[in-house]
C-alpha positions as CSV (number, residue, x, y, z in Angstrom):
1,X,0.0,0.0,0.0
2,X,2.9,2.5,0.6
3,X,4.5,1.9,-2.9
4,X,1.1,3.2,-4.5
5,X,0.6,6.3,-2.5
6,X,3.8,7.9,-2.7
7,X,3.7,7.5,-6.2
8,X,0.2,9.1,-6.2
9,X,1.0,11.9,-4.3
10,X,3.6,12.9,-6.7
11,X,1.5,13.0,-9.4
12,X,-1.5,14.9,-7.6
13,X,1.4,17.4,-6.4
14,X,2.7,17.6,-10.3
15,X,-1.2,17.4,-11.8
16,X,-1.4,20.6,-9.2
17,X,2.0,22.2,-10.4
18,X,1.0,21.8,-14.0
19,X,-2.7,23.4,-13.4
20,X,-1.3,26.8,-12.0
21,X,-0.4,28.4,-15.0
22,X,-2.9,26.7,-17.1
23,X,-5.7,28.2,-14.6
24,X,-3.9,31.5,-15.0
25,X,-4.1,31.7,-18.8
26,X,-7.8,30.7,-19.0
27,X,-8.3,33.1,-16.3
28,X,-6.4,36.0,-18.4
29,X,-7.9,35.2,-21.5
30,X,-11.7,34.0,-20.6
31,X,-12.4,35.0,-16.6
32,X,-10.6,38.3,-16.8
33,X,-10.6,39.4,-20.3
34,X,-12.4,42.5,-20.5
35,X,-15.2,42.4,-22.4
36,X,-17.2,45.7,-22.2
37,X,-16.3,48.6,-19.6
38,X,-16.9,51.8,-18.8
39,X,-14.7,54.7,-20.3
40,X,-11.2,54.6,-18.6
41,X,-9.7,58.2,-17.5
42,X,-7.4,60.0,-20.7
43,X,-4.8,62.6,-19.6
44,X,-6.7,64.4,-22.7
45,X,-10.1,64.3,-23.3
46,X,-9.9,64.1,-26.9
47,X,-12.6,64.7,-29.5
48,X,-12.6,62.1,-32.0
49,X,-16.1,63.6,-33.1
50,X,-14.1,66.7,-33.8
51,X,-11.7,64.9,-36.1
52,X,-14.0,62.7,-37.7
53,X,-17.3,64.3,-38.2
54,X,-15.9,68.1,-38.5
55,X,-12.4,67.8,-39.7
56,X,-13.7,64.6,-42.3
57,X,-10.0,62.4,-40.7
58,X,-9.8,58.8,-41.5
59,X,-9.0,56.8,-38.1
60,X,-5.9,55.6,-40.4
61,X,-4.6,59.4,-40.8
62,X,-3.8,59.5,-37.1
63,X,-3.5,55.9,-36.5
64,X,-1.2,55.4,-39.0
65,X,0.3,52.1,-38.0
66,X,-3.2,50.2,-38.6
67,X,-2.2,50.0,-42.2
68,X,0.9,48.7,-42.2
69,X,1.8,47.2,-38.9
70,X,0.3,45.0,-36.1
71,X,-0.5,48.1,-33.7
72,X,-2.7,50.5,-34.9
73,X,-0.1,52.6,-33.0
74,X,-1.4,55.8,-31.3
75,X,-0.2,59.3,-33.5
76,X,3.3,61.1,-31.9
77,X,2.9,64.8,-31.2
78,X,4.4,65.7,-34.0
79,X,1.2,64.8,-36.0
80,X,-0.7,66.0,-34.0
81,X,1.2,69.6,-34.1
82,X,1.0,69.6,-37.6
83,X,-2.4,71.3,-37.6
84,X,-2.3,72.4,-33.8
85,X,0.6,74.2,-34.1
86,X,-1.9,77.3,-36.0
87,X,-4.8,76.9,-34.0
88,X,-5.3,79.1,-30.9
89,X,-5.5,77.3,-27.4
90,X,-7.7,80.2,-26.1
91,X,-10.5,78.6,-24.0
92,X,-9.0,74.8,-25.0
93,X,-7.8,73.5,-21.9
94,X,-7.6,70.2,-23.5
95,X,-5.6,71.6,-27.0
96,X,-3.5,73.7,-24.4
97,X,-2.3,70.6,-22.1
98,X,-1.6,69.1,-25.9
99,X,0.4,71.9,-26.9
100,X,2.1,71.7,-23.4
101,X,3.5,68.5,-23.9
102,X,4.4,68.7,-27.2
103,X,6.7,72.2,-26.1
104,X,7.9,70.6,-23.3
105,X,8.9,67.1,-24.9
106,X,6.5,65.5,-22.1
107,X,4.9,62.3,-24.1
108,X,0.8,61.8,-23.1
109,X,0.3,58.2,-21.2
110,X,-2.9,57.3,-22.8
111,X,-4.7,55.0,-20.9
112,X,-5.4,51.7,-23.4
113,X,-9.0,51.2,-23.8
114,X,-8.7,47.8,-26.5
115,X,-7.1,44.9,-24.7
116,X,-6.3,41.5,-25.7
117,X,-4.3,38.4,-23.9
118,X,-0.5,39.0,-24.1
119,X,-0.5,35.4,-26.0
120,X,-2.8,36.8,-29.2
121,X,-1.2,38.5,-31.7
122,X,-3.4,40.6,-33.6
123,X,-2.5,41.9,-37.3
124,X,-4.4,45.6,-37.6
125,X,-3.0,45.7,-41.0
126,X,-4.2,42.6,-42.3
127,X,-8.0,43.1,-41.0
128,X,-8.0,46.8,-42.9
129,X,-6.3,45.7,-46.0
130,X,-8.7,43.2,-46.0
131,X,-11.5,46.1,-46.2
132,X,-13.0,46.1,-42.6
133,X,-13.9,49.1,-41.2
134,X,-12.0,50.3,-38.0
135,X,-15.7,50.3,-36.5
136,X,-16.0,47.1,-37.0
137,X,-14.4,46.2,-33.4
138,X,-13.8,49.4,-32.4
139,X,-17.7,51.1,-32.7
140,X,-18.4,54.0,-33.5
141,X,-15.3,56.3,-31.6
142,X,-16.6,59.6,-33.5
143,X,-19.6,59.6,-31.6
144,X,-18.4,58.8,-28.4
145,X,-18.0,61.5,-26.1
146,X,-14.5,63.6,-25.9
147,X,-11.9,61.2,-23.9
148,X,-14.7,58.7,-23.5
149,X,-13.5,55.4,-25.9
150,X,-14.8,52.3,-24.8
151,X,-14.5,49.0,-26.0
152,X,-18.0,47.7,-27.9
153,X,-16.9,43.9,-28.8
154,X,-16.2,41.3,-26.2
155,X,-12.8,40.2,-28.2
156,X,-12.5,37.2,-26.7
157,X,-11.1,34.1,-28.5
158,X,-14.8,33.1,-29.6
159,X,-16.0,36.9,-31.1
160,X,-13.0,36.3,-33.7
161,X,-14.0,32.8,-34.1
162,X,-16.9,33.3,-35.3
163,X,-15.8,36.6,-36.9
164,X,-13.5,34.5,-38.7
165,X,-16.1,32.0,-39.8
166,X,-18.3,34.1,-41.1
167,X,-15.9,35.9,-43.2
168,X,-14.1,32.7,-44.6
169,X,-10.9,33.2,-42.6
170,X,-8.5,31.0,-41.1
171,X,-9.3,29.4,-37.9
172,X,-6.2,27.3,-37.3
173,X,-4.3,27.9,-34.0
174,X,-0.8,30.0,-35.1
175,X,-3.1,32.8,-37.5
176,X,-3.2,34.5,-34.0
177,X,-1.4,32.5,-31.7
178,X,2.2,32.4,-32.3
């Protein structure tokens, strides 16, 4: 009787061992993956309705990445002081602690609203090349209210499932794990 439980407390203590991180990337990616929340805090509350609806931007114009790159990557002041570097910051709080930083070489820490597990590896580039619209997952950002971006989709592993699916795309393991 002592030959078999010594042996069977091994593998209970490895079975256990083994589970940890196991429970901890289910957890990440199903228990804790955020699926809709509300609007995180933005050192800037910035108008996308502004650019979009007034101005007549493409989301790809500032988030220039999305075209070419995984990241849709999030514009540098420079960009951003292309056409803020002639408007007037009178009464603009919001364009003034823009100008701020850009003056004073101080980068914004924007808070990320879109989040995904650290083991997906999502192509921006491929899903707009492929002709979907950056509203698609994201919503519609221009008429969301200034510094108010939430994420719309639940982005877990089955919403791109069955986005896949439905749009004849691969579904194999290593197109987003890898």
């Amino acid at each position: 009787m002592g030959r078999i439980i010594k042996p069977v407390i091994v593998v209970v203590i490895l079975l256990l061992v083994l589970a940890i991180p196991a429970l901890a990337v289910v957890a990440r990616s199903y228990i804790l993956a955020p699926v809709a929340q509300p609007a995180k805090a933005q050192p800037i509350a910035f108008p996308h309705s502004i650019h979009v609806n007034v101005v007549g931007l493409d989301c790809t114009f500032c988030h220039r990445g999305a075209t070419t790159q995984a990241d849709s990557t999030v514009p540098a002041l420079q960009l951003c002081m292309g056409c803020h570097a002639i408007i007037p910051t009178t009464d603009r709080p919001q364009l003034e602690k823009l100008v701020n930083a850009f003056n004073s070489g101080t980068p914004i820490n924007w808070t990320r609203v879109h989040q995904l597990p650290d083991h997906v590896h999502f192509v921006h580039a491929m899903h707009i090349n492929a002709g979907f619209n950056c509203a698609t997952c994201h919503g519609d950002v221009a008429s969301m209210a200034p510094g108010a971006v939430v994420q719309v989709r639940d982005l877990r592993m089955g919403d791109c499932i069955t986005c896949h699916r439905e749009n004849n795309a691969p579904t194999d393991c290593s197109t987003c794990h890898y």
